[in-house]
C-alpha positions as CSV (number, residue, x, y, z in Angstrom):
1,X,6.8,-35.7,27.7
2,X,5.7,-33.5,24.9
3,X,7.3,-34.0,21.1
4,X,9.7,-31.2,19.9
5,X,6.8,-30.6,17.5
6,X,4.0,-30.6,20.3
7,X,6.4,-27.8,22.1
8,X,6.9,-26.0,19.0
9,X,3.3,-25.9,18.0
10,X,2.7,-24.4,21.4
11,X,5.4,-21.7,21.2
12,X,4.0,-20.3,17.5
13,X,0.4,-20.6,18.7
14,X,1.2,-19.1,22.5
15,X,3.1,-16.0,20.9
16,X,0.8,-15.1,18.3
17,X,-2.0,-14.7,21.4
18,X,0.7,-13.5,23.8
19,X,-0.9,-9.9,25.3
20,X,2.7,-8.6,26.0
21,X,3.3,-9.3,21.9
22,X,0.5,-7.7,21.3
23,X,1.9,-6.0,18.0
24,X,1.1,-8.6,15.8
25,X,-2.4,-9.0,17.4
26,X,-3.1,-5.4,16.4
27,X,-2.2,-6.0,13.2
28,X,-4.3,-8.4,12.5
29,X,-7.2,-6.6,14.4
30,X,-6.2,-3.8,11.4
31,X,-6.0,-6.2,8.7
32,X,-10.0,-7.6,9.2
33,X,-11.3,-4.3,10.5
34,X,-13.0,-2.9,7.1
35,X,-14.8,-6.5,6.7
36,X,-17.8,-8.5,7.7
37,X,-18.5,-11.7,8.9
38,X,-20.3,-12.2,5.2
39,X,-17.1,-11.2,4.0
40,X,-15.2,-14.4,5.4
41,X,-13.7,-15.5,2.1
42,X,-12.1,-12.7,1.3
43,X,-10.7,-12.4,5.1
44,X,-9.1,-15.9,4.5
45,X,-7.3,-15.4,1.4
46,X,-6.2,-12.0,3.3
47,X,-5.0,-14.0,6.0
48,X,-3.4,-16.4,3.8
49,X,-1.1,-13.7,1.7
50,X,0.2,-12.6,5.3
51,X,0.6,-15.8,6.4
52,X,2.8,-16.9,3.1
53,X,4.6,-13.9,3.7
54,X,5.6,-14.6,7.0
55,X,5.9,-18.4,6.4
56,X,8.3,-17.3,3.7
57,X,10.7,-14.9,6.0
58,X,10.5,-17.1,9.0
59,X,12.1,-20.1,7.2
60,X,14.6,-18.2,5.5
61,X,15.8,-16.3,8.9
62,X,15.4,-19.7,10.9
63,X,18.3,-21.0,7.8
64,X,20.1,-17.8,8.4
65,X,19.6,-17.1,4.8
66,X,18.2,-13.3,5.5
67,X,19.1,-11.3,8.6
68,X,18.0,-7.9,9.2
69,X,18.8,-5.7,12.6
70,X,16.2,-6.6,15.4
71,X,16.0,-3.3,15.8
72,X,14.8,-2.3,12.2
73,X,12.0,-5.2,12.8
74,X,10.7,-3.8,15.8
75,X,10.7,-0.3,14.5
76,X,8.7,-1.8,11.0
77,X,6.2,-4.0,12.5
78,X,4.4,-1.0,14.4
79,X,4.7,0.9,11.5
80,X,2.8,-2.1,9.3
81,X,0.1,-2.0,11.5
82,X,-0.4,1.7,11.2
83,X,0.2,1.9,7.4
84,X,-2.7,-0.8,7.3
85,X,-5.3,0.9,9.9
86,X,-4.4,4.0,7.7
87,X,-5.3,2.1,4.7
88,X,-8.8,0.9,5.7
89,X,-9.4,4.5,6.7
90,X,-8.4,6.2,2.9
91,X,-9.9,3.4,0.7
92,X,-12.7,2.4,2.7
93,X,-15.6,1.5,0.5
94,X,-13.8,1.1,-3.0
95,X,-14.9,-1.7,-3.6
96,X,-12.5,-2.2,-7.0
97,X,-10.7,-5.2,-7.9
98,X,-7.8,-2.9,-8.0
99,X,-8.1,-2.2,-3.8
100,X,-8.9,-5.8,-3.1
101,X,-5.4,-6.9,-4.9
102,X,-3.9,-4.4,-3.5
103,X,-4.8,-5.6,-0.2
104,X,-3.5,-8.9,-0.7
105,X,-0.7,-7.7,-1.6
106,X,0.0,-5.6,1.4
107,X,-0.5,-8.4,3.3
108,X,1.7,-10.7,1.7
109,X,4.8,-7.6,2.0
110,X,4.1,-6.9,6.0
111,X,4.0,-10.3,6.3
112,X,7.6,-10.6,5.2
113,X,8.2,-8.0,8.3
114,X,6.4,-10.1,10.5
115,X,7.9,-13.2,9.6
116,X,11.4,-11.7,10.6
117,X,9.7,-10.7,13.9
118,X,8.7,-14.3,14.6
119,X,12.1,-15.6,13.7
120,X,13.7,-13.6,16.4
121,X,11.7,-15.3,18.7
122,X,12.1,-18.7,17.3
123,X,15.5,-18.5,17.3
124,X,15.8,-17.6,20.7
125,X,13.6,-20.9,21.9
126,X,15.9,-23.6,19.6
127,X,16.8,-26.2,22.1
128,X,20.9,-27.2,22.2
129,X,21.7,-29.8,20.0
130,X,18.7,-30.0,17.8
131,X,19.3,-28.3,14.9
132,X,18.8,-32.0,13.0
133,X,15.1,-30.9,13.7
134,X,15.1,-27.4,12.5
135,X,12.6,-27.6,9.5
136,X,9.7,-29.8,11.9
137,X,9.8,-26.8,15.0
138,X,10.0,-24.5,12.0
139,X,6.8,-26.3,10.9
140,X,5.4,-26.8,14.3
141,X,5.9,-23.2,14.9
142,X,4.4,-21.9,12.0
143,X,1.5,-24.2,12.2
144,X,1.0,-22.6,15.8
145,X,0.7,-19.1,14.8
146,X,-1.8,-19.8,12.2
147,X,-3.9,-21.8,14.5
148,X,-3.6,-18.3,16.7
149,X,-3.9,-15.8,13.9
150,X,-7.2,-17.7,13.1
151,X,-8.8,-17.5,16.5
152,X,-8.0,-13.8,16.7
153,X,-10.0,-13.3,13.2
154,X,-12.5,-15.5,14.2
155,X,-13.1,-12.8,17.2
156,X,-12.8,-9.9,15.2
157,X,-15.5,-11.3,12.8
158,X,-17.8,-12.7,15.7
159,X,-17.3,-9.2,17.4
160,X,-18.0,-7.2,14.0
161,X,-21.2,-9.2,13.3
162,X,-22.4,-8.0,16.7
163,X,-21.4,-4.5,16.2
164,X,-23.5,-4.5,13.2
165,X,-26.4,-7.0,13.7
166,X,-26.9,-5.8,17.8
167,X,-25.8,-2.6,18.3
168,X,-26.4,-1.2,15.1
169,X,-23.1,0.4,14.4
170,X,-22.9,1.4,10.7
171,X,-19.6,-0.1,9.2
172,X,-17.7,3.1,8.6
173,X,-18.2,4.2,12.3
174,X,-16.5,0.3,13.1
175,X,-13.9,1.1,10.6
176,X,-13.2,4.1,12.0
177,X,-12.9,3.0,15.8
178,X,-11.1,-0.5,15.1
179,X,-8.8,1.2,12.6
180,X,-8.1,3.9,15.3
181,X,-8.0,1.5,17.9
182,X,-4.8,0.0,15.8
183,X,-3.3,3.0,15.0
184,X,-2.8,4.8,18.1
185,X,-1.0,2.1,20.3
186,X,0.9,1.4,16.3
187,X,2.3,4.5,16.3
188,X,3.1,5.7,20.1
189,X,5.4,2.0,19.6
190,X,7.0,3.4,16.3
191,X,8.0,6.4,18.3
192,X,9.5,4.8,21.1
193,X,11.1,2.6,18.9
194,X,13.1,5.3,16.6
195,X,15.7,5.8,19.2
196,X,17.4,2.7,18.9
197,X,17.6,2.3,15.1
């Protein structure tokens, strides 16, 4: 029989990957699209400021310390992903120090947004009786969707380096149709979701 923290650590990285939660897939598909492979460092701190973000919100909704509307998170989430796919499209190729901390910071405010996503989920998979263990399936959990989150960059990278280095796609063209890619399905959700804010 598997450990709370083995069935936790399944749950965060099974969600993250989940195709019919495929909103915070596309978002990280957005995040990495204006990058190379070469460019891995920078991808990882990215990664990292979205992943303290939602680290941050997911502990303080799993504590019931913040509490938004479900429906306001649904509505936001699509909207982060579009926001950031419109992002890579404007600034693409400003290379300042200014845009690169700027994209951090992005990261680390939609993934305050995503975090409270997550912890709807979270909640709603708490076993009876074991809230003694709250803070190691909070761990578990959160340890799970990075593990996820990293395999989904890894492919976006891998696939990138192909685009490039294969097929010869010049990097704004990529931009263009991963950014687009994110943004369509981003914003038809947004939409749909409106009516029940």
């Amino acid at each position: 029989m598997k450990s709370a923290f083995h069935v936790y650590l399944d749950l965060g990285f099974e969600h993250i990957l989940d195709p019919s939660a495929y909103d915070h897939i596309l978002f990280v598909v957005a995040l990495c699209a204006i990058y190379q492979l070469i460019q891995w460092r920078r991808v990882a701190i990215l990664v990292t400021a979205f992943t303290l973000g939602h680290s941050v919100t997911l502990a303080l909704a799993a504590f019931n310390v913040v509490t938004l509307p479900a429906n306001w998170i649904e509505f936001l989430v699509p909207v982060t992903i579009f926001l950031t796919a419109l992002y890579n499209v404007i600034y693409f190729r400003q290379e300042s120090s200014q845009k690169v901390q700027a994209n951090y910071i992005l990261a680390l405010i939609f993934g305050l947004i995503h975090g409270m996503a997550f912890s709807n989920f979270f909640r709603s998979s708490l076993f009876p009786g074991q809230e003694n263990e709250l803070i190691t399936q909070l761990l578990a959990f959160n340890i799970g969707v990075e593990l996820g989150q990293l395999i989904i960059v890894a492919a976006i990278l891998f696939t990138s380096f192909l685009a490039f280095n294969v097929l010869k796609i010049r990097q704004r063209d990529w931009n263009l149709f991963i950014s687009g890619m994110a943004a369509g399905p981003a914003l038809i959700m947004a939409i749909e979701r409106i009516g029940g804010l």
